[in-house]
MARBA-854837 format. One line per 10 residues: for each residue x, y, z of C-alpha. Coordinates in nm, 4 decimals, padded with zeros to 6 digits, always signed. Example, Ala and Ser with C-alpha at 12.3 -4.5 7.8 and 13.67 -1.06 7.14 Angstrom:
+01.2300 -00.4500 +00.7800; +01.3670 -00.1060 +00.7140 .
END
This chain:
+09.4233 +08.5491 +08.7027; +09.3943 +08.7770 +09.0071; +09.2274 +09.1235 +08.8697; +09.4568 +09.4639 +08.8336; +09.3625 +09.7243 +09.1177; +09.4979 +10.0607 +09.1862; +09.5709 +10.0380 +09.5963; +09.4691 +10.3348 +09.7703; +09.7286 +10.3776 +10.0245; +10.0310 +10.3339 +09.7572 .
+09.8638 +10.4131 +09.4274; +10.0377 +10.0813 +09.2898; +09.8296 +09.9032 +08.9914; +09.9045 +09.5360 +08.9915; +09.7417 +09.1794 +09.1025; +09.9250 +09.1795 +09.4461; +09.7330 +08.9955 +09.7453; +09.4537 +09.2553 +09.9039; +09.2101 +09.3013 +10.1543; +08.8885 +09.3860 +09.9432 .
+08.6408 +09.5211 +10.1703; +08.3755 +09.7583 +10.1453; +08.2972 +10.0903 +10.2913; +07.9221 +10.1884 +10.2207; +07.8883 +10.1987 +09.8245; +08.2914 +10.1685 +09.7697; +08.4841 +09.9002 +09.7594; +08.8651 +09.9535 +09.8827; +09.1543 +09.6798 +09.7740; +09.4627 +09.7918 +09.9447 .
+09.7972 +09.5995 +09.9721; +09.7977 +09.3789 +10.2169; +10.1496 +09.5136 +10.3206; +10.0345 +09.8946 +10.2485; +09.6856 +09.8215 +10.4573; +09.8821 +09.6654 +10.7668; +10.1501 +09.9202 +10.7952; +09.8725 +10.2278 +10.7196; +09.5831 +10.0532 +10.9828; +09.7489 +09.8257 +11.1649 .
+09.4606 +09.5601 +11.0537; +09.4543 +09.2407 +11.2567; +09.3681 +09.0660 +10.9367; +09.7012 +09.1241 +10.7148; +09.9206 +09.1574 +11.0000; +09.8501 +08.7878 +11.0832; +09.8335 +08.6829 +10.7286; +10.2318 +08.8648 +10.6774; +10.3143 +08.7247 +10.9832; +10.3661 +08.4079 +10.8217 .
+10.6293 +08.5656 +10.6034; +10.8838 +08.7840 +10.8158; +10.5743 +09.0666 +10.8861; +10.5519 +09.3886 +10.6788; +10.8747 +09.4292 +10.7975; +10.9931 +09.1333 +10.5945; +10.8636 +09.3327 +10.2807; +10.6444 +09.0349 +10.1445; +10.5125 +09.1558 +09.8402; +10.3957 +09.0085 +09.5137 .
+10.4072 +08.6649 +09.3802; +10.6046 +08.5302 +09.7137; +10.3119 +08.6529 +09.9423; +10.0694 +08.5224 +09.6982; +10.2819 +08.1671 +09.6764; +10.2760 +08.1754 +10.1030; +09.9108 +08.2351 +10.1214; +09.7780 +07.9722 +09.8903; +10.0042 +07.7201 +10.0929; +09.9661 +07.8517 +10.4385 .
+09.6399 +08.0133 +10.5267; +09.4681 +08.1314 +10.6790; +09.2316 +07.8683 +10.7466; +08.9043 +07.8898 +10.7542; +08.7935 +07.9512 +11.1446; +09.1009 +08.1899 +11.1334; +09.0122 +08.5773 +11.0201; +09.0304 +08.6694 +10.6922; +08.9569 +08.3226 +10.5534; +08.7336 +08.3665 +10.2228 .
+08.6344 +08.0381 +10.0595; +08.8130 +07.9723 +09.6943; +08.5368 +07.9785 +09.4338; +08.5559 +07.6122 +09.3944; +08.4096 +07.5532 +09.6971; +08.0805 +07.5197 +09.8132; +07.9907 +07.7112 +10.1702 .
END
């Protein structure tokens, strides 16, 4: 299971996809969709590309679903290694 966040941008509290990064001693997890639209970060605007773009409104399980079948792949950005494998 995926853990609950608050996103910052929305104030939303679910297990939606995010970009988890960190920002000195904090650590932010916005939507992707929320993160892409707010920023306009490379990172989640390739990764909802995929899936019609923020514009398409991909949210939820049916990102989630896209990105564990589609990508990104691993010399593309945002690629993190699932914790079953060994880097």
């Amino acid at each position: 299971m995926n853990p609950v966040r608050t996103c910052p941008i929305c104030s939303g509290t679910d297990d939606h996809p995010r970009h988890v990064y960190d920002v000195g001693d904090l650590t932010l997890a916005p939507h992707m969709d929320c993160h892409a639209t707010a920023s306009g970060c490379e990172v989640c605007l390739a990764q909802l590309d995929g899936v019609g773009g923020v514009e398409g409104n991909p949210k939820g399980e049916a990102l989630r679903a896209h990105l564990a079948t589609t990508g990104p792949a691993a010399d593309q950005p945002g690629w993190t290694a699932p914790a079953t494998e060994e880097v």
